[in-house]
C-alpha positions in Angstrom: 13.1 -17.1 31.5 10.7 -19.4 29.6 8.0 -16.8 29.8 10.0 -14.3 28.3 11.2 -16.5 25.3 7.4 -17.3 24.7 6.4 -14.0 25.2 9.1 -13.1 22.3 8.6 -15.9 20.0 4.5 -15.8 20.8 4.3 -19.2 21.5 6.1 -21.8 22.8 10.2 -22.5 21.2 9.1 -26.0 19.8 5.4 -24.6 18.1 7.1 -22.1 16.7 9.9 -24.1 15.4 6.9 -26.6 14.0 5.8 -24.1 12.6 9.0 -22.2 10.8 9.5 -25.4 9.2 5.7 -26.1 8.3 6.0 -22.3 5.8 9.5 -23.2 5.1 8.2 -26.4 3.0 5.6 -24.5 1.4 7.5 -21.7 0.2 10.5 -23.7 -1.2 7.8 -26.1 -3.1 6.6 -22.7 -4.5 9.9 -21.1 -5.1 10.6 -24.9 -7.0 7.2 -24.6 -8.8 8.0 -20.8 -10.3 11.6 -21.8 -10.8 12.8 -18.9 -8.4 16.0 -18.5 -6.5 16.6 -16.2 -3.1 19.2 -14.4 -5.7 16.2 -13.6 -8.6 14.6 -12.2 -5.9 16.8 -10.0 -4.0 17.8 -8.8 -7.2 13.9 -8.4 -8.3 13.7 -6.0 -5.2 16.9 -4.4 -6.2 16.3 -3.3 -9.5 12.5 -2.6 -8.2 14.3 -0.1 -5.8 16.6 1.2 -8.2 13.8 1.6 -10.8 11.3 3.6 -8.5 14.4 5.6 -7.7 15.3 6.8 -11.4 11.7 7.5 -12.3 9.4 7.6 -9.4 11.6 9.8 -7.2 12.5 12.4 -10.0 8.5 12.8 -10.3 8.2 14.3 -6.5 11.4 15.8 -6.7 13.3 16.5 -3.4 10.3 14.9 -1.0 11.4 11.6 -1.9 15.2 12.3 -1.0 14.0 13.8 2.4 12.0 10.8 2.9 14.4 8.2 2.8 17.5 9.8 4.2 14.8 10.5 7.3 13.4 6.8 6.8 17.4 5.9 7.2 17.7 7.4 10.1 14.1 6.9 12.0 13.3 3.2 11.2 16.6 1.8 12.6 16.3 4.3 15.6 12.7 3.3 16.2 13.6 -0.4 15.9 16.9 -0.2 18.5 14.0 1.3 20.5 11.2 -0.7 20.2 14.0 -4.0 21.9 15.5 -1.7 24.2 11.8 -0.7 25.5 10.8 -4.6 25.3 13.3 -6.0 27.8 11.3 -3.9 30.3 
């Protein structure tokens, strides 16, 4: 059992939990330094997304439409996959 949770995490719980809280520090200092909130960012990414789609999208015309209603469809599938496959 322990193997397996190492093998997962890629080291041992309590490294890895060092560790977690070791980039957790850092990044909030940042976020504190920059003034930036989890919010300001998901909606950064948001409107990003949005943005691309108005503009970006209409440029390559229907390619972009295939590729993300096939990226909706593949990345989740290949995902479920790649845990089913790893319990093995």
């Amino acid at each position: 059992m322990s193997d397996g949770v190492n093998k997962f995490l890629g080291d041992s719980p309590l490294r890895v939990l060092v560790k977690l809280v070791v980039v957790s520090i850092l990044v909030g200092f940042v976020m504190t330094v920059f003034d930036w909130r989890p919010m300001d960012l998901l909606d950064g990414i948001r409107d990003f997304v949005v943005d691309l789609w108005r503009s970006g999208f209409a440029a390559l015309g229907r390619v972009g439409d295939y590729l993300l209603l096939g990226a909706a469809v593949v990345i989740p599938a290949f995902i479920i996959l790649r845990l089913l496959s790893y319990r093995r």
